[in-house]
C-alpha positions in Angstrom: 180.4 171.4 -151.9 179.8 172.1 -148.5 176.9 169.4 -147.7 175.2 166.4 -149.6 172.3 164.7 -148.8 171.7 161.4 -150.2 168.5 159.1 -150.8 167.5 160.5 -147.0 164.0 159.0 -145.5 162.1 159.3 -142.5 158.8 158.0 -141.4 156.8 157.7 -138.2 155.2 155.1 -137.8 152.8 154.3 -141.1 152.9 158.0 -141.8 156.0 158.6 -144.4 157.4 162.2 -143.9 160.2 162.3 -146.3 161.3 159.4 -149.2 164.9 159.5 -151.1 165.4 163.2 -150.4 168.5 164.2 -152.1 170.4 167.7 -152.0 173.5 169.2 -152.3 174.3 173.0 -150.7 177.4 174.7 -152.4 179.9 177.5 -150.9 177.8 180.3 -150.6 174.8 178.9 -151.9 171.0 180.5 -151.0 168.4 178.2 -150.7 165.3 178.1 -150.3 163.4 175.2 -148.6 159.4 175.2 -149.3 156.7 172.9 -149.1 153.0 172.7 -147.5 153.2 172.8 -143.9 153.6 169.0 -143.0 156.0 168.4 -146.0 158.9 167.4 -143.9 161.0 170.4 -144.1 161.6 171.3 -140.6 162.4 167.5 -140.0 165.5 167.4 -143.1 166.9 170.3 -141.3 166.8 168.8 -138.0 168.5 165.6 -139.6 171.0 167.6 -141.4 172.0 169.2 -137.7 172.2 165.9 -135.9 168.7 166.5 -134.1 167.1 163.9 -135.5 168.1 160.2 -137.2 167.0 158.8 -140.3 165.9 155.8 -141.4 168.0 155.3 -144.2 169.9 157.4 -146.0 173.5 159.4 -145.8 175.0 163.1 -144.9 178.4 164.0 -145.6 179.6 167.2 -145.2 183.3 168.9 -145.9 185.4 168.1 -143.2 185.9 171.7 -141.7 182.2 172.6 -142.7 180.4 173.9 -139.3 176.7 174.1 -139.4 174.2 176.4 -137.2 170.8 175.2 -137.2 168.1 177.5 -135.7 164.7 176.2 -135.2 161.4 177.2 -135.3 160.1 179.7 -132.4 163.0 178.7 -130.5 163.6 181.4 -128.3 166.7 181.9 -126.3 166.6 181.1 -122.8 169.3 183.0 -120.2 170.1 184.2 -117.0 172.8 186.2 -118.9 172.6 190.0 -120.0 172.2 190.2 -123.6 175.4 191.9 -124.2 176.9 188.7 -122.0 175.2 186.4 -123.8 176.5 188.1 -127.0 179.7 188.4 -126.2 180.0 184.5 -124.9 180.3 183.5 -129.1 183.5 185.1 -128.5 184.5 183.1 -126.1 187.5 182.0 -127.8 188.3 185.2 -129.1 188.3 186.6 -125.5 190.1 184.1 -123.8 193.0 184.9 -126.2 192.4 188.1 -125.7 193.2 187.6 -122.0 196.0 185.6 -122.8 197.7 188.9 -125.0 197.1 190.8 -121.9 199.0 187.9 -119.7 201.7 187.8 -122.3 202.2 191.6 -122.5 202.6 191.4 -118.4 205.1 188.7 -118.9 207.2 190.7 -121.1 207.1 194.0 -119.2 208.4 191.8 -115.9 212.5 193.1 -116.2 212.9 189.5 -114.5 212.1 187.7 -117.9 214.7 190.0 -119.4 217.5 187.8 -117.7 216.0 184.4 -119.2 217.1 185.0 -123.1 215.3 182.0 -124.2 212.1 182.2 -122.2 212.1 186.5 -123.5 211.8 185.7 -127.1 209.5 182.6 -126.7 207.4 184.6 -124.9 207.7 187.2 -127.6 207.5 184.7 -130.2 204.1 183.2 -128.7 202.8 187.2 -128.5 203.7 187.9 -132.4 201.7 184.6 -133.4 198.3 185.1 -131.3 198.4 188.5 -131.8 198.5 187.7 -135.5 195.9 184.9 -135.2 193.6 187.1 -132.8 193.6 189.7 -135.7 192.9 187.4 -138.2 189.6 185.4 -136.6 188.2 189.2 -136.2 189.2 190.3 -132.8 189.4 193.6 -132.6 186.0 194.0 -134.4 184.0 191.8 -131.6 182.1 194.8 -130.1 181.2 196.6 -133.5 180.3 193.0 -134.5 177.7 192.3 -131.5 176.4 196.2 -131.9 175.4 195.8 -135.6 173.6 193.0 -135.2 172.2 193.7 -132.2 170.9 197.1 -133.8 169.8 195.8 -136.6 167.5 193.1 -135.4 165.8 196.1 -133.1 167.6 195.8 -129.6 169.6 199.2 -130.2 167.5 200.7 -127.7 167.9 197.8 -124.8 169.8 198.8 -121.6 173.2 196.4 -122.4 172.6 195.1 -119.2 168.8 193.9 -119.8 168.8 190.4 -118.3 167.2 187.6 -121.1 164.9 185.9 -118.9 163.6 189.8 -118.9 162.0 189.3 -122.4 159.7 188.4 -124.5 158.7 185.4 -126.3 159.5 187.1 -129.6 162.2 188.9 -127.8 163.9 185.7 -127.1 163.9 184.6 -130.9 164.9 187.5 -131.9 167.8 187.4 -129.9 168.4 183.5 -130.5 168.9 184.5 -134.7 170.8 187.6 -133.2 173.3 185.1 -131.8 173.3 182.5 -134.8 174.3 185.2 -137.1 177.4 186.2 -135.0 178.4 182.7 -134.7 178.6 182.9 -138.2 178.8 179.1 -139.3 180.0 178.0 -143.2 176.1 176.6 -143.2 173.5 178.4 -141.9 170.3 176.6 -141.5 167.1 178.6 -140.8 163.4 178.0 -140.1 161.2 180.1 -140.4 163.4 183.0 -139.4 161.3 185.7 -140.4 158.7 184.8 -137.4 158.4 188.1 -135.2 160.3 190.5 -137.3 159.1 193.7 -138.1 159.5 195.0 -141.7 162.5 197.0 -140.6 164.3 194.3 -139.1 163.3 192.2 -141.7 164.9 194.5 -144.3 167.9 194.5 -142.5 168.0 190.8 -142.3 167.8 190.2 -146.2 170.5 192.9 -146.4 172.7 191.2 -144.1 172.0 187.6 -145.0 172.9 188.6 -149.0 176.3 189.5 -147.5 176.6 186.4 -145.6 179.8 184.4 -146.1 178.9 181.1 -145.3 175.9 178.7 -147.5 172.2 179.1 -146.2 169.2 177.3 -146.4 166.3 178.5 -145.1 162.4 177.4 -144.6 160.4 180.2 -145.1 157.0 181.6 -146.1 157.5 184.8 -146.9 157.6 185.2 -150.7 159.5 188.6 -150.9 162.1 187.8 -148.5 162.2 184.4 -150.8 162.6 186.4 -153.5 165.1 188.7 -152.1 167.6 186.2 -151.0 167.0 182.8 -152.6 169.2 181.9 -155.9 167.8 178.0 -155.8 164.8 176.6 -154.7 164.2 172.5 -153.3 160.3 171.7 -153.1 159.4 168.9 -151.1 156.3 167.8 -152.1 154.4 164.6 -151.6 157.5 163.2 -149.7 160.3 163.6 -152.4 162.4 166.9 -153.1 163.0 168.6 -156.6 165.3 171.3 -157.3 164.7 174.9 -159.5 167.0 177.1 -160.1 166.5 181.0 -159.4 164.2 182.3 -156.8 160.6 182.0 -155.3 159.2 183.7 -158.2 160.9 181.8 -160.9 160.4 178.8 -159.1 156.8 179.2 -159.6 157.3 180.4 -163.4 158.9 176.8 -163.6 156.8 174.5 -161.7 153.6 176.2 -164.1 156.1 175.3 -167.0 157.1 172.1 -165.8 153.1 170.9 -165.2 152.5 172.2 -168.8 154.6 170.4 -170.3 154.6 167.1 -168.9 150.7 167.3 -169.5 151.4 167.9 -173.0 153.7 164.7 -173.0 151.3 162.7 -171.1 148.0 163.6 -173.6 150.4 163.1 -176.3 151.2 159.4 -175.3 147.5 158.6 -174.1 146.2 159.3 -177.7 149.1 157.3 -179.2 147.9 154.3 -176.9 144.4 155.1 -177.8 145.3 155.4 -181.6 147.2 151.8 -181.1 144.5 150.0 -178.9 141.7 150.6 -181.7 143.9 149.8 -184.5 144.5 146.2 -182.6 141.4 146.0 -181.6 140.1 146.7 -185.1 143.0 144.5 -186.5 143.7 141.4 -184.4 141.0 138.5 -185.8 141.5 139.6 -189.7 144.2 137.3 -191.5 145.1 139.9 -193.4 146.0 141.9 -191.0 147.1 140.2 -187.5 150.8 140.2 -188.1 150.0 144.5 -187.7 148.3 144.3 -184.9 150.6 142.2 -183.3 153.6 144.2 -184.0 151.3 147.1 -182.5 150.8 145.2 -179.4 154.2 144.0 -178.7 155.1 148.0 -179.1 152.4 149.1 -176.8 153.9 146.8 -173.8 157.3 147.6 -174.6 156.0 151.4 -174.4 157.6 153.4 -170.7 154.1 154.8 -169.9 154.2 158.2 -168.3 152.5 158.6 -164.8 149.7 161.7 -164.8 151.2 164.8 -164.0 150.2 165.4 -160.6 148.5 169.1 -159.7 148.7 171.0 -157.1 148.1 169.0 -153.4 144.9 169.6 -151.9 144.1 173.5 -150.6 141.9 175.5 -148.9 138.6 176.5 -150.2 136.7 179.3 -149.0 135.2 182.9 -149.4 134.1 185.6 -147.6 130.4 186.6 -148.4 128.3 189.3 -146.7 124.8 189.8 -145.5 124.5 193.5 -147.0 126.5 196.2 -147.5 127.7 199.1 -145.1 126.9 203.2 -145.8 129.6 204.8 -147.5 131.7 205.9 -144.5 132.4 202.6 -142.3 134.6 204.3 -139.9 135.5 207.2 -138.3 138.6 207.5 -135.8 140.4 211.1 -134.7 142.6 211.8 -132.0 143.2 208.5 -130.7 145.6 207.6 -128.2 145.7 204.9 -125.1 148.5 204.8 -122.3 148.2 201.6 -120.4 147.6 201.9 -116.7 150.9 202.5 -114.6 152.4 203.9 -117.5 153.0 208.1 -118.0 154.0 207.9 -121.5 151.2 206.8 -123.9 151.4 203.7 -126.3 150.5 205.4 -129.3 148.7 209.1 -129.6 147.0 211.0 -132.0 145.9 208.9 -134.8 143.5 209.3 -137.4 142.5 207.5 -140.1 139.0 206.6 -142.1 137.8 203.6 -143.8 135.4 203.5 -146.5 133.1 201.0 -148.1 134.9 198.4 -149.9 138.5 199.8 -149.3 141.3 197.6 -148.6 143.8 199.4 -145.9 147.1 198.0 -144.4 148.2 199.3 -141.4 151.6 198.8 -140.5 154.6 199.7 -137.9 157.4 198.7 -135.9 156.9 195.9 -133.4 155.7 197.2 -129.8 154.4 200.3 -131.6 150.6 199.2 -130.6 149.3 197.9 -134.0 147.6 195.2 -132.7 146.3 197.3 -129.0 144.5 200.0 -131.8 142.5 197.1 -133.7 141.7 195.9 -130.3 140.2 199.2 -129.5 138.4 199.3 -133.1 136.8 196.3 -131.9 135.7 197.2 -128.3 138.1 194.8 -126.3 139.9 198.0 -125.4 139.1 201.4 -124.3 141.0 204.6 -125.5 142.6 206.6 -123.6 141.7 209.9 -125.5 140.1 210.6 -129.3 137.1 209.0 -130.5 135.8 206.4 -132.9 132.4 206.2 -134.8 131.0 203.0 -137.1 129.2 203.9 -139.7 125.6 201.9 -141.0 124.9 199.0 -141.0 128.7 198.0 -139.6 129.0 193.9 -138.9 132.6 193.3 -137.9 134.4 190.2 -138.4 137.7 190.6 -136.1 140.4 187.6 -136.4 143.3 187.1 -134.0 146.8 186.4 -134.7 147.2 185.0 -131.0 144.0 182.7 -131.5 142.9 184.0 -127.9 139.5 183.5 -129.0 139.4 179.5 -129.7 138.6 177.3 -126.7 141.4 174.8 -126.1 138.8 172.0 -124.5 136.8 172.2 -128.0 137.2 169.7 -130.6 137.5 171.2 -134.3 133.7 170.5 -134.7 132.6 172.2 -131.5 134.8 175.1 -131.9 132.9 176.2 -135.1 129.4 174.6 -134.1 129.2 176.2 -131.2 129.9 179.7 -132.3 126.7 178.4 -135.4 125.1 176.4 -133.6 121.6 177.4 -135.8 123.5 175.7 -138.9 123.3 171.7 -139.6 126.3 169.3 -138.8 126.5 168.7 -142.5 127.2 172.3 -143.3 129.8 172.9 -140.4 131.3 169.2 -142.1 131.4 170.7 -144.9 132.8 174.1 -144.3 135.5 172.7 -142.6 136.5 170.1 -145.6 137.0 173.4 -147.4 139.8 174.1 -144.6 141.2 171.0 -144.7 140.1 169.7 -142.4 138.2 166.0 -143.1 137.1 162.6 -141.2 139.1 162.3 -137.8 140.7 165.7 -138.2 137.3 167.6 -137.4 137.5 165.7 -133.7 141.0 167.0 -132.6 141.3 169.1 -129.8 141.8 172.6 -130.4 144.8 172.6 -128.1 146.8 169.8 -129.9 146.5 171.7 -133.4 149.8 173.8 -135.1 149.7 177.1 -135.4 148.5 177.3 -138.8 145.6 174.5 -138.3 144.9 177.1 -135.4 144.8 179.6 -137.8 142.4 177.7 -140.4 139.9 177.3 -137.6 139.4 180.8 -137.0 138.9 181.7 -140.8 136.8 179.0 -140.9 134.7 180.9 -137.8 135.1 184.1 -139.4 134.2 183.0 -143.0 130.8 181.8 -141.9 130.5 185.2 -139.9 129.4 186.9 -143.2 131.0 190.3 -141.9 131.2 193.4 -144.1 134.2 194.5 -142.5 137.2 192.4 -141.7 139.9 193.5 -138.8 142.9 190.7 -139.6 146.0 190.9 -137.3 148.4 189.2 -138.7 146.7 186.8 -141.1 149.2 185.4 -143.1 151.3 184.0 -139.8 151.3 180.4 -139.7 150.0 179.5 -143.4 152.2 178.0 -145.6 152.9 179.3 -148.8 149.8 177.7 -151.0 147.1 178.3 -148.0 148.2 182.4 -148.1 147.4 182.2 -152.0 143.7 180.8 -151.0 143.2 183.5 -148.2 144.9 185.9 -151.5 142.3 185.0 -153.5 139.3 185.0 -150.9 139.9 188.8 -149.9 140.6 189.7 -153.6 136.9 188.6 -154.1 135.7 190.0 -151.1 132.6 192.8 -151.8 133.3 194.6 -148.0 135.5 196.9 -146.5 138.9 195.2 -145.1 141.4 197.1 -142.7 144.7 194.4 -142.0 147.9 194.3 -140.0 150.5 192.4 -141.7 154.7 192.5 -142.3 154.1 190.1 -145.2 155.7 192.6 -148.0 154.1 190.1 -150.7 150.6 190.0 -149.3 151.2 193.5 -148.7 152.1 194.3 -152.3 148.9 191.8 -153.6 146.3 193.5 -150.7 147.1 196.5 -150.3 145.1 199.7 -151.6 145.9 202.3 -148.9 149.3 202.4 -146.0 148.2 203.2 -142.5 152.0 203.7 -141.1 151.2 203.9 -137.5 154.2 205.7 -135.0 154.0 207.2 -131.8 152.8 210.7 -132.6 150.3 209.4 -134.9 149.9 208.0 -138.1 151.1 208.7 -142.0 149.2 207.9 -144.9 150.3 206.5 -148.2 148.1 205.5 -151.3 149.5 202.4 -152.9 150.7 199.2 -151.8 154.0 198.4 -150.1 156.2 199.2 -153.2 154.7 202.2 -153.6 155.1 203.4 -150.2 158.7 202.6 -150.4 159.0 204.6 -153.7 156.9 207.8 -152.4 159.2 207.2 -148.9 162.2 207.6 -151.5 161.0 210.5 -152.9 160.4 212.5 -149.4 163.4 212.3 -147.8 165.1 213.2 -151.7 162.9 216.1 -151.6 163.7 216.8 -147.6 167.6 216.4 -148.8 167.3 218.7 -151.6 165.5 221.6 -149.6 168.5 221.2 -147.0 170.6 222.1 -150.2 168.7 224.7 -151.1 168.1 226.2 -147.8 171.5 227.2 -147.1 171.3 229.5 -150.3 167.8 230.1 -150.8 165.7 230.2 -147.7 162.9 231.6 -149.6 162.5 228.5 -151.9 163.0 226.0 -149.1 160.1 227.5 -147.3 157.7 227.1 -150.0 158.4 223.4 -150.6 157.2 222.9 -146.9 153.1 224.1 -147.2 152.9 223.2 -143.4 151.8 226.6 -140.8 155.3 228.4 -139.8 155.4 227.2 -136.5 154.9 223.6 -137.8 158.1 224.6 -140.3 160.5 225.7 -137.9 159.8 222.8 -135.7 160.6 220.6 -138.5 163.4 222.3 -139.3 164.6 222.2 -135.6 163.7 218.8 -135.5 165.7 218.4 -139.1 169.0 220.1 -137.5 168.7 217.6 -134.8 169.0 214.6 -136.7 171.4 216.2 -139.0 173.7 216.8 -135.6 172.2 213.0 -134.2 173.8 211.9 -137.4 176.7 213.5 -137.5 177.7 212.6 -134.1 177.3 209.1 -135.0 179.4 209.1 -137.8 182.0 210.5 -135.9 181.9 208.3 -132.9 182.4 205.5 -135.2 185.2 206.8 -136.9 187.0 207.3 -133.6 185.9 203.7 -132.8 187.5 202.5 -135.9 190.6 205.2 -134.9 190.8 203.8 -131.9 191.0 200.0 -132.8 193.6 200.8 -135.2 195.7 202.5 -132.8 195.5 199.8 -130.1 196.0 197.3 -133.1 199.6 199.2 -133.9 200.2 199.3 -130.1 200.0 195.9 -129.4 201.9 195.0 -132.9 205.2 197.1 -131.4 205.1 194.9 -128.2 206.5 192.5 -130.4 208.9 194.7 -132.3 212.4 193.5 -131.7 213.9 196.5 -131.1 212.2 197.2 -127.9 212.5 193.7 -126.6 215.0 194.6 -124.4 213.2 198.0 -123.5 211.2 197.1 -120.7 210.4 201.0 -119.7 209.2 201.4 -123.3 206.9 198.2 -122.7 205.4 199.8 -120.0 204.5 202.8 -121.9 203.3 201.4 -125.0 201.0 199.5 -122.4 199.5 202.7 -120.7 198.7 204.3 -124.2 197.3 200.6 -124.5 194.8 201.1 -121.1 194.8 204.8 -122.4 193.2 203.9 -125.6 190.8 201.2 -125.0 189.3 203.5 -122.1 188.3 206.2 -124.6 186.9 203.2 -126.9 184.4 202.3 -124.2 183.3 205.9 -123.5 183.2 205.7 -127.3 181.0 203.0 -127.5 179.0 204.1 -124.8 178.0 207.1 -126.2 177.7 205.7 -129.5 175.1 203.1 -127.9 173.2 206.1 -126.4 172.9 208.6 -129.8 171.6 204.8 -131.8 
């Protein structure tokens, strides 16, 4: 057992956040930390790293045990490159490092040669960090820091881009980039999944499942919940409770759970009920009393079950419409917009249509222009080429993952009121009740609320907007896990047409009717939701793999899997021998990386050989093959960095 967690509360004030939390987090445990936003899980984990105190309440961890705690949006802040910042993990492993390379002078000097004893300490002290260096991972710092740096989508960053250079999401990205090569026995995550694209994302869940160390991680994203989690701890109402298995069987248990306790609690309330009318029927006749008494004396002796409690209060609402649109909603061909300043456009040739009543995801990599192109469906911004057409009768709803469009002076009340200002008080009260938002709450300032009270406001605005067509950019961010299921259910119900960005794989999987894959040449289309698009993905590249087999024996076949106009064929094909060379180069590169770490490995391990201790001339060579070697590494990685 790597952590426990004992009888743990925390209150501010009046307000109780979290009462008697226990938990305990195993060796390579996967948890999964959920609860309503307000439930107290970001403020365990910062209690657990040291953040925060509690009020009462004990942590003991294994003695060795080190924990890495990531919070919430917090973005890394640098004057460092991010290959410098990377690389400072190592710090450890580099002074060492540098230490090898002092010690390997040392014994090449032919003056240490005349100290006998100060020669084989020397040597001696060279075996054991060279040993310990290649144990803690050493030579395997810089394929280390490239992985992950590729993976969570800075392979294509200068090495020597400077932090402060970056983003917002940039800078969180980067921030998990660095937690993950720290790679602590506990890793402690919130909400890690905040700015990832659905590549990255998938290469998260990938790498995370490998993970040595324990994890436990807040999250709202049900898939990746689903993906990585093998136990589940709810806190809910201020205490924790544990389920085995992941988000999906956690819910399968919870329903089961409720059921049954129900049961158990009707069960009991008749046997009271049965036992209260039998005294009361019983009690003043002689004959009887002795009975009723008994039946008494059991009934306060009896451990009375407490009502199963449902689920906490949600969010109520639905989207209605005024009338219906024609058949074709909208109309969009040749699109593309380059920013001013800029030569090379953001995104260019897309095409797409939306019909009444469809339900279409549209999806990409971050930085790609998802959210630019909805901006342009919605007039804010003007295209650069192609054109767009509504169809009849076209009212849009448009809502905003950044929230752009709520004024920060307003109070809750205003911010809705004024944008309805024709409706009654009670009605915008009431409206807003169904967001959660009652009494006091409705005369917060609009600047003081969380990201996902934010985010309740403006489907509160766009609910009452009685749009038939909804453009949602990123709806899902900031809702907890119950509040998506309400939005879920709202849009499943909703009679108009809907067109959504989202990297929620599980609200894709529920919403989706149609893919939109947006990329910079333009757009493909799939039919089907998330899964699907994955399978038919699948399918394609099997089917591009197999007329690569088949081509080099049968050109005549290959060509007539491909139905596209020859010169479209042989630029695929040109295009297909590209990445076949892109990706053979790669491969190779890192095998003469990995080549190449081996052989300075062996190098250095003959420095300490005994039978050249003596040799200094031999030294000095094995040292130049040394310099030799790790020269052609860097060219290797360099030209690795450039074909990723």
């Amino acid at each position: 057992m790597l952590l426990q967690v004992s009888n743990i509360t925390k209150s501010y004030g009046v307000d109780v956040v979290l009462s008697n939390i226990s938990m305990q987090v195993l060796e390579r445990e996967r948890i999964g930390l959920v609860g309503v936003n307000g439930a107290g899980k970001s403020t365990l984990l910062k209690i657990i790293a040291g953040e925060l105190t509690a009020d009462s309440g004990d942590i003991h961890k294994a003695k060795e045990t080190k924990i890495g705690y990531l919070a919430q949006n917090s973005g890394l802040n640098s004057d460092r490159t991010i290959v410098a910042e990377m690389r400072a993990v190592f710090a450890h492993l580099l002074d060492a490092e540098q230490e090898l390379r002092d010690l390997e002078v040392k014994i090449a000097d032919p003056a240490l040669h005349d100290d006998e004893k100060r020669y084989a300490d020397t040597l001696e002290r060279y075996a054991k960090r060279s040993d310990w260096f290649r144990e803690q991972g050493g030579f395997e710092i810089n394929t280390r820091i490239n992985s992950v740096l590729h993976g969570m989508g800075f392979g294509q960053f200068p090495p020597d881009t400077r932090i402060s250079t970056l983003s917002g999401g940039q800078k969180t990205r980067l921030a998990l980039a660095r937690i993950l090569l720290q790679a602590p026995d506990l890793l402690m995550l919130d909400e890690p999944t905040n700015y990832l694209d659905i590549e990255t994302l998938t290469w998260l869940e990938s790498y995370l499942r490998g993970y040595s160390g324990a994890i436990v991680v807040v999250s709202h994203d049900r898939y990746f919940l689903d993906a990585l989690a093998q136990t589940i701890i709810e806190i809910e109402r201020h205490v924790s409770k544990r389920y085995t298995g992941n988000y999906s069987r956690y819910m399968e248990l919870k329903a089961a759970d409720y059921e049954s306790n129900m049961k158990q609690y009707e069960k009991q309330q008749d046997e009271i009920s049965r036992l209260e009318q039998f005294i009361q029927k019983n009690i003043v006749r002689a004959s009887t009393t002795k009975r009723a008494q008994s039946r008494r004396k059991a009934l306060d002796k009896m451990d009375r079950l407490d009502k199963p409690m449902g689920d906490l209060k949600k969010a109520y609402f639905s989207f209605e419409i005024e009338r219906m649109t024609g058949k074709d909603v909208l109309d969009v061909s040749g699109l593309s917009v380059t920013f001013p300043g800029q030569s090379k456009p953001l995104f260019n040739n897309v095409s797409f249509q939306l019909s009444r009543s469809e339900t279409v995801a549209l999806i990409g990599p971050n930085g790609i222009g998802k959210s630019t192109l909805l901006k342009v469906l919605v007039g804010q911004n003007e295209p650069t080429s192609g054109f767009l057409r509504w169809g009849t009768n076209v009212k849009i709803g448009y809502y905003d993952q950044e929230h752009t469009r709520l004024n920060g002076n307003n109070t809750v009340l205003e911010e809705v009121w004024s944008a309805y200002s024709h409706m009654e008080e009670a009605r915008i009260r009431t409206v807003l009740g169904n967001f959660l938002f009652s009494g006091e709450d409705v005369l917060k300032r609009v600047s003081s609320l969380s990201g996902g009270e934010k985010a309740r406001v403006s489907l509160a605005k766009l609910m009452l907007a009685q749009a038939n067509v909804l453009i949602l950019d990123e709806p899902t961010n900031h809702l907890d896990l119950f509040s998506k299921e309400v939005l879920e259910a709202a849009l499943m119900d909703y009679e108009g047409t809907l067109l959504f960005i989202s990297h929620d794989r599980y609200f894709l999987n529920k919403m989706a009717e149609r893919i939109v894959e947006l990329k910079p040449s333009g757009t493909d289309h799939f039919l089907g939701n998330y899964d699907d698009m994955i399978e038919k993905k699948s399918e394609i590249e099997e089917a591009r793999l197999e007329a690569l087999a088949k081509q080099s024996t049968n050109s005549s076949k290959s060509a007539a899997i491909d139905n596209a106009p020859a010169t479209s064929y042989e630029a695929d094909k040109q295009a297909k021998r590209e990445e076949r060379s892109r990706q053979r180069k790669v491969e190779q590169l890192e095998q003469d990386i990995a080549n190449g770490e081996r052989q300075i490995a062996e190098l250095e391990e003959k420095l300490a050989d005994p039978a050249i201790f003596n040799d200094y001339v031999r030294i000095q060579e094995i040292q130049a093959e040394i310099e030799k070697h790790k020269t052609a590494l860097a060219n290797a990685y360099e030209e690795w960095e450039k074909y990723m």
